[in-house]
ROSE-4610 file (N, C-alpha, C; in Angstrom, 1 decimal, always signed):
// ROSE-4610
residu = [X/X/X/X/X/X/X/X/X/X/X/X/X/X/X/X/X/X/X/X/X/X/X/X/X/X/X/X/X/X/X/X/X/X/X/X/X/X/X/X/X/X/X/X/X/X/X/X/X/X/X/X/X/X/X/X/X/X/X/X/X/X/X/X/X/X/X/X/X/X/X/X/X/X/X/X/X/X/X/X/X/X/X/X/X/X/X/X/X/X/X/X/X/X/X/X/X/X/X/X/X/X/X/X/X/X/X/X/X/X/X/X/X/X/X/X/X/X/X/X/X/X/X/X/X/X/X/X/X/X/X/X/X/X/X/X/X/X/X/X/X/X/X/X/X/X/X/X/X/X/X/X/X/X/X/X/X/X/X/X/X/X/X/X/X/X/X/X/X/X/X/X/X/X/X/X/X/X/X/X/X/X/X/X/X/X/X/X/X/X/X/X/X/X/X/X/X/X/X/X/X/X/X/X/X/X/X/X/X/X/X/X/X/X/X/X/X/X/X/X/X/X/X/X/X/X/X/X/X/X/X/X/X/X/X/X/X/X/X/X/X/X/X/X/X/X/X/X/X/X/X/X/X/X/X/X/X/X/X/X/X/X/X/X/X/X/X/X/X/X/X/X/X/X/X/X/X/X/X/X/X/X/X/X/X/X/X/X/X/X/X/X/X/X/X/X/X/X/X/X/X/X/X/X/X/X/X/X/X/X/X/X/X/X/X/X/X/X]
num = [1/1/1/2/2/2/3/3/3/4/4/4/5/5/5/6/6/6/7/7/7/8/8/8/9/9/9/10/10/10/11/11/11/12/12/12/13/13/13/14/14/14/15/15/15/16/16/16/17/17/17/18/18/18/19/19/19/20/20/20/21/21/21/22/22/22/23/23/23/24/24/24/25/25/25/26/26/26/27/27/27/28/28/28/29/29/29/30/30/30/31/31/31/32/32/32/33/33/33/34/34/34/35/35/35/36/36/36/37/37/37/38/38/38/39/39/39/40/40/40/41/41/41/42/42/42/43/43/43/44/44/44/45/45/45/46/46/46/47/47/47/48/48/48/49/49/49/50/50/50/51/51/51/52/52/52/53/53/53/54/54/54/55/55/55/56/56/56/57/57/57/58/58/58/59/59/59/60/60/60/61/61/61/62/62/62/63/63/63/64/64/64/65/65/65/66/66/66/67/67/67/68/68/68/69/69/69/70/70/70/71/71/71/72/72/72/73/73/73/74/74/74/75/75/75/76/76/76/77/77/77/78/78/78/79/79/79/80/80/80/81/81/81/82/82/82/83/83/83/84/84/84/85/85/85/86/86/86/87/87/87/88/88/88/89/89/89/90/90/90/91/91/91/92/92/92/93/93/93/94/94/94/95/95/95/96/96/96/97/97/97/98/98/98/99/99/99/100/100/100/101/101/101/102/102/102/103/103/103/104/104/104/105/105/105/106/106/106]
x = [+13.7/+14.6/+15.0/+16.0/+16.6/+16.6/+15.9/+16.0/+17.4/+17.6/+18.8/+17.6/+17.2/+16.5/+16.7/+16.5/+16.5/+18.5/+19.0/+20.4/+20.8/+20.1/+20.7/+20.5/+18.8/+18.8/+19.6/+20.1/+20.9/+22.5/+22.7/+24.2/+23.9/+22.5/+22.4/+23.1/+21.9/+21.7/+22.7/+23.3/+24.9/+26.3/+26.3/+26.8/+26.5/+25.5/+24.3/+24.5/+24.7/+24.9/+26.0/+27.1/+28.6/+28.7/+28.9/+28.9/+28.1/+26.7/+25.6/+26.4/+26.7/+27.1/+28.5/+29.4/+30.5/+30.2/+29.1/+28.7/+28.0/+27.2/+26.2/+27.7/+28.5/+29.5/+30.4/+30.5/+31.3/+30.5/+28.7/+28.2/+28.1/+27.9/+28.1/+29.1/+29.9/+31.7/+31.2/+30.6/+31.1/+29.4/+28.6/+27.6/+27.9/+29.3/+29.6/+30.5/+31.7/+32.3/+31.7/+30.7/+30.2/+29.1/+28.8/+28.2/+29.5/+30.6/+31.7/+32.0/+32.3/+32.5/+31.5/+30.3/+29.1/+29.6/+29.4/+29.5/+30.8/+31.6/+33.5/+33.1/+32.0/+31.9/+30.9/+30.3/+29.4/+30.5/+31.1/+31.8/+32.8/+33.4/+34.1/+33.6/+32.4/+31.3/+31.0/+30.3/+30.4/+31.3/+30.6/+32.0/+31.3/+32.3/+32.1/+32.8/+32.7/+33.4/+32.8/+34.4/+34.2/+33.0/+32.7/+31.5/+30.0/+29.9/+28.7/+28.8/+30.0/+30.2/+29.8/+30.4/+29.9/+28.0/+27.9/+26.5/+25.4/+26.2/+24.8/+25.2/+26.5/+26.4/+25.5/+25.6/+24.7/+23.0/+22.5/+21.7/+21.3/+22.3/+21.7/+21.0/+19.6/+18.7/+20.1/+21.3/+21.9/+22.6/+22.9/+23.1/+22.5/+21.6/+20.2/+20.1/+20.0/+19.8/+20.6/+21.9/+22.9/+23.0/+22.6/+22.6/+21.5/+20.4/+19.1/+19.0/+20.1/+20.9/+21.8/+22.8/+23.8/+22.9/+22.1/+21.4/+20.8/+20.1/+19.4/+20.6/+21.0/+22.6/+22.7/+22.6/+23.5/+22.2/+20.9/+20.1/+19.9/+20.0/+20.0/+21.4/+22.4/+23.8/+23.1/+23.1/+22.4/+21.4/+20.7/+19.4/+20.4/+20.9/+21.3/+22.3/+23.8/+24.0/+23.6/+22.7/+21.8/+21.1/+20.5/+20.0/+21.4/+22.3/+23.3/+24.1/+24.1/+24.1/+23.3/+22.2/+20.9/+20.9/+21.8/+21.7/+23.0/+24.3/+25.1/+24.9/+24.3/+23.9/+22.7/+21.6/+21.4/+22.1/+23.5/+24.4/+25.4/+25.0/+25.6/+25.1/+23.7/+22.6/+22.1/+22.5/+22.3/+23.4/+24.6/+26.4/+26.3/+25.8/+25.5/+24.6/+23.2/+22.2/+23.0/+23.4/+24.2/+24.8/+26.3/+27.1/+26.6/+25.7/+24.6/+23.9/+23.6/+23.3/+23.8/+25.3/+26.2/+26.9/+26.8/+27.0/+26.4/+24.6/+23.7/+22.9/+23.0/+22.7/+21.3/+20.7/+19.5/+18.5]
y = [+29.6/+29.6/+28.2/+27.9/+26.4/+26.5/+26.1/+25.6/+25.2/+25.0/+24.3/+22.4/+22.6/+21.1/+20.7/+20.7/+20.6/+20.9/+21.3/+21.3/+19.9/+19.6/+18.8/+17.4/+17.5/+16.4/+16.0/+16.8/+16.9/+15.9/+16.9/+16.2/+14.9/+14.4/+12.6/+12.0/+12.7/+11.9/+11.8/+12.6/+12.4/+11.4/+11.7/+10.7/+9.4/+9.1/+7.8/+6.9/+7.6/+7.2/+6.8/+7.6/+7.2/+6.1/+5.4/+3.8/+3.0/+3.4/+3.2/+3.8/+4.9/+5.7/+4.7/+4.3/+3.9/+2.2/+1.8/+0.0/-0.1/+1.4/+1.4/+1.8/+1.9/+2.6/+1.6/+0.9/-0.7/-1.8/-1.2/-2.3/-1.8/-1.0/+0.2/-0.7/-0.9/-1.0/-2.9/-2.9/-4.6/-5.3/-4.1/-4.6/-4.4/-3.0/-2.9/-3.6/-4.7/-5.8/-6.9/-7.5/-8.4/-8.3/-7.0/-7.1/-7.4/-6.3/-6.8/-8.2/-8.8/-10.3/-11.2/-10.5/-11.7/-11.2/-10.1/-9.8/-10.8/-10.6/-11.3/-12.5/-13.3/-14.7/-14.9/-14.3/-14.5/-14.6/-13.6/-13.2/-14.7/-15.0/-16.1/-17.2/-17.2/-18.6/-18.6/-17.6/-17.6/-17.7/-17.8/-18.1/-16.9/-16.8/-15.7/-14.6/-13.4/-12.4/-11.4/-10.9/-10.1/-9.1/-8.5/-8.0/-8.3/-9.5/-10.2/-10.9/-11.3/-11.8/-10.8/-9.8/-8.9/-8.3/-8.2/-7.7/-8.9/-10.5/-11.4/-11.1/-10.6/-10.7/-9.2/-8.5/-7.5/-7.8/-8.5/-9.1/-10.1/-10.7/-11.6/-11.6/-12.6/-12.2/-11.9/-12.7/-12.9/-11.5/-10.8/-9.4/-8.6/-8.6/-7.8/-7.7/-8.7/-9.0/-8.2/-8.5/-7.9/-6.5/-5.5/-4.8/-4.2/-4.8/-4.1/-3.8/-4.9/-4.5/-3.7/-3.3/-2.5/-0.7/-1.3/+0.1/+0.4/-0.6/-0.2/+0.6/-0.4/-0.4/+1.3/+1.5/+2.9/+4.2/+3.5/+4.4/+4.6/+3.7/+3.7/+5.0/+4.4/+5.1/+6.5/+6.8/+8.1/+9.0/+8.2/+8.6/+9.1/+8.2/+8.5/+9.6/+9.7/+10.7/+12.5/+11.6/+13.2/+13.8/+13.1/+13.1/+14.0/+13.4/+13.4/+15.1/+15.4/+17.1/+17.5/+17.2/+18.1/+18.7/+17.5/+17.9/+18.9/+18.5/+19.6/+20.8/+21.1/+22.4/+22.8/+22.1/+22.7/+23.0/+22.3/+22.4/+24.4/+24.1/+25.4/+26.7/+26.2/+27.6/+27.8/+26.7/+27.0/+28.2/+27.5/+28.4/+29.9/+30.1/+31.2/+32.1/+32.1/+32.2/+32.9/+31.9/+32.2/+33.2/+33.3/+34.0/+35.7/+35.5/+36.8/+37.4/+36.5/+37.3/+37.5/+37.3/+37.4/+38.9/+39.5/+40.4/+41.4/+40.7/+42.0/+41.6/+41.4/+41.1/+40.9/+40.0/+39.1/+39.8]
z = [+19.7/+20.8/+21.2/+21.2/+21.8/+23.2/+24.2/+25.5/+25.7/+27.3/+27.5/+27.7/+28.0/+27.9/+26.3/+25.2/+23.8/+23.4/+24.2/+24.1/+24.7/+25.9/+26.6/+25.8/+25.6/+24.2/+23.0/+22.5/+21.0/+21.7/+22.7/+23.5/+23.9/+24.6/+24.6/+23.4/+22.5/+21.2/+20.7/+20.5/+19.9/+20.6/+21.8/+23.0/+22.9/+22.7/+22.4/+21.1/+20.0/+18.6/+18.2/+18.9/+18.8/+17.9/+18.5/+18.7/+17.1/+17.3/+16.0/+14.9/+14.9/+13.6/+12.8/+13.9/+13.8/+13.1/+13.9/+13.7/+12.4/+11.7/+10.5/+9.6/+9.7/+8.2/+8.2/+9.2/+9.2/+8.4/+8.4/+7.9/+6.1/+6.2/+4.7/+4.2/+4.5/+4.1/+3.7/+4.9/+4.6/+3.5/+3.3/+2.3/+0.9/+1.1/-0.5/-0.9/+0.1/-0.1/-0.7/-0.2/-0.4/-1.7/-1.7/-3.6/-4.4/-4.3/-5.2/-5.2/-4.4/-4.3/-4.8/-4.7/-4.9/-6.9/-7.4/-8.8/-9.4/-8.9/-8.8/-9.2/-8.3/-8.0/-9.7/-9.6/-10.2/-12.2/-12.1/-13.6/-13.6/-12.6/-12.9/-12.8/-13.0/-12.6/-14.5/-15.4/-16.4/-17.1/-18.3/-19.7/-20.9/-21.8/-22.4/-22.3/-23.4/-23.3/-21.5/-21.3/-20.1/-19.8/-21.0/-20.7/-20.8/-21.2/-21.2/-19.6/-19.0/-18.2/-17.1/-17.2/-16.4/-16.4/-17.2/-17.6/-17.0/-17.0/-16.1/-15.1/-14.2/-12.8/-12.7/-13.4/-12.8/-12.8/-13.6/-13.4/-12.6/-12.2/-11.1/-10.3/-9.8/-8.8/-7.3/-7.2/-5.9/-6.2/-6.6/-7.0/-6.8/-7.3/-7.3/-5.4/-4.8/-3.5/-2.8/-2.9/-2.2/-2.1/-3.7/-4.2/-2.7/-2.6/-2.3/-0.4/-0.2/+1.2/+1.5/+0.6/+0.7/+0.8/-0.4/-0.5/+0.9/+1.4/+2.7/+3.9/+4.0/+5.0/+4.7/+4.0/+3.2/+3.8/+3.7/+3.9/+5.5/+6.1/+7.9/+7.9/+7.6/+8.2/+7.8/+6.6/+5.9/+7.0/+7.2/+8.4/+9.9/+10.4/+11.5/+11.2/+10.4/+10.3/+9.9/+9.2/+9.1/+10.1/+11.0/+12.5/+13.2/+12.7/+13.8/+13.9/+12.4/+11.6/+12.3/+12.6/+13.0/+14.1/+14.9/+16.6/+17.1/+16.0/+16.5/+15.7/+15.1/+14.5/+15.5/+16.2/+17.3/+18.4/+18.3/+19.7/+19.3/+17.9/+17.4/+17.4/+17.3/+17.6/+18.9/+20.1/+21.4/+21.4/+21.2/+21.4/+20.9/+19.8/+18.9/+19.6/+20.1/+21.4/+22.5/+23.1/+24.4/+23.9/+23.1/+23.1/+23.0/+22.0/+21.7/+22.6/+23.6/+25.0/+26.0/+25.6/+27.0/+26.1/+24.9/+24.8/+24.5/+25.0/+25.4/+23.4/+22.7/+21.5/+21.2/+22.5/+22.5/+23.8]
């Protein structure tokens, strides 16, 4: 059973995160820019055919780096949105509840 206390929590949390959810997919966005660019920088820094050129930027330790932030970046937003599913599907099974007992159901 969902309380209305445990309803009222989901609605903070969601009210609350707004903001985070919106600031973590801006940063998503701007960690998977800056590997492209770091790789970019990196292929026109070498010489050689294009795909050897490509193949050290993917190796690069400063690649590798960027790579290992983007990933993170990716895994926060991931977390919080999935948090964020959680709480309006409790906001769904409060609604669902209620509705079932206002028609005698429950």
């Amino acid at each position: 059973m969902i309380t209305d206390e445990r309803l009222q929590k989901a609605l903070t949390f969601l009210a609350e995160t707004d903001e985070k959810a919106a600031e973590l997919k801006v940063e998503v966005e701007r960690a998977a820019y800056l590997l492209k660019a770091m790789k970019s920088a990196i292929i026109i820094r070498e010489d050689g055919a294009m795909e050897l050129r490509k193949a050290v930027a993917e190796k690069d330790a400063l690649t590798a780096n960027k790579t290992g932030a983007w990933l993170e970046t990716l895994r926060m937003y991931e977390a919080l949105t999935n948090k964020r599913k959680t709480e309006v599907l409790i906001v769904d099974v409060w609604r669902s509840l209620n509705a079932n007992r206002r028609v005698g159901n429950l």
